[in-house]
C-alpha positions in Angstrom: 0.0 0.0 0.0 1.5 3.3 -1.3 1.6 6.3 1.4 -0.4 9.4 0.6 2.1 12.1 0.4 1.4 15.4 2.8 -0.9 17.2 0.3 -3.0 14.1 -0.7 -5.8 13.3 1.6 -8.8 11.1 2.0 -12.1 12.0 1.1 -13.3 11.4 4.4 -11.7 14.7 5.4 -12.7 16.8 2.5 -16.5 15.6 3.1 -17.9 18.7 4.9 -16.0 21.4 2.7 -17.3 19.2 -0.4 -20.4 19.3 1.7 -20.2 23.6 1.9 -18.9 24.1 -1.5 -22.0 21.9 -2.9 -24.6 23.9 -0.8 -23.3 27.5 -1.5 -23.7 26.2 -5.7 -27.0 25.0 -5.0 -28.0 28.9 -3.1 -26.5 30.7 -6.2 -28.0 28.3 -9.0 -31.3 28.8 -7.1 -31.3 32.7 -7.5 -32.2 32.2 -11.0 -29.3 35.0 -12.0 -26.8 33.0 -13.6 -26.1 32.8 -17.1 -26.9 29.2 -18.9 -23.6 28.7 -19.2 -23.0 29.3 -15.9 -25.5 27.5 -14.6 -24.1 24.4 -16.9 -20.4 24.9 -15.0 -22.4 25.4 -11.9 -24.2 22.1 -12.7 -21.0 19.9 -13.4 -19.1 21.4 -10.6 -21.7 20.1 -7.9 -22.1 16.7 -9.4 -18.2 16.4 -8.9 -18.7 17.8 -5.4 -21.6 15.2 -4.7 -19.4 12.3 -6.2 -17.1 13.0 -3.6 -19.1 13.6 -0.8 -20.8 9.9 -2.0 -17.3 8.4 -1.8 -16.3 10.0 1.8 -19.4 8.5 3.1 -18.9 5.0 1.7 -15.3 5.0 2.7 -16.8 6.4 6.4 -18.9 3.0 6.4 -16.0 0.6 5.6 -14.2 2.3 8.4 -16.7 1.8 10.9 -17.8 -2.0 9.2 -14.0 -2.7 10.0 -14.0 -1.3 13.6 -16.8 -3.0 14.5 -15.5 -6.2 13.2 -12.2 -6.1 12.1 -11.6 -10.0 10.9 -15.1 -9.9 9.0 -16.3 -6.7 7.6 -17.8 -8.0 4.8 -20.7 -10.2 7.4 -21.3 -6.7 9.3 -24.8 -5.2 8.4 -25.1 -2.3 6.3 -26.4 1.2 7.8 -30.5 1.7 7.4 -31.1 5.0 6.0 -33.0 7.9 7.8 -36.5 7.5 7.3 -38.5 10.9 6.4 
């Protein structure tokens, strides 16, 4: 397993800027005052930005499958989702 060198790090901690960043696009896109074009950069910008925060939170849920059971993450059960 390679090291991460000092300016690589996981998603895990770039969730809740991701997270921020994603939110303050979704503000300005909902004013309705940017350009289409805009808008379009806007639009692939926050899908990055959700791909990532989608990937800190499954890495989040292998961490805590291995705590919770180090020699058999794979048996642990998965995470029920918050019911509305």
């Amino acid at each position: 397993m390679a090291k991460k060198s000092p300016n690589e790090t996981s998603p895990v901690a770039h969730f809740e800027q991701s997270l921020e960043e994603l939110e303050q696009l979704v503000e300005k896109m909902e004013t309705g005052e940017m350009s289409l074009e805009q808008s379009l950069s806007a639009y692939e910008r926050g899908v990055g930005l959700y791909r990532q925060c989608q990937q800190a939170l499954e890495q989040a849920e292998l961490r805590v499958r291995l705590l919770s059971d180090p020699a058999q993450p794979e048996t642990a059960e998965p995470f029920d989702p918050p019911q509305p």
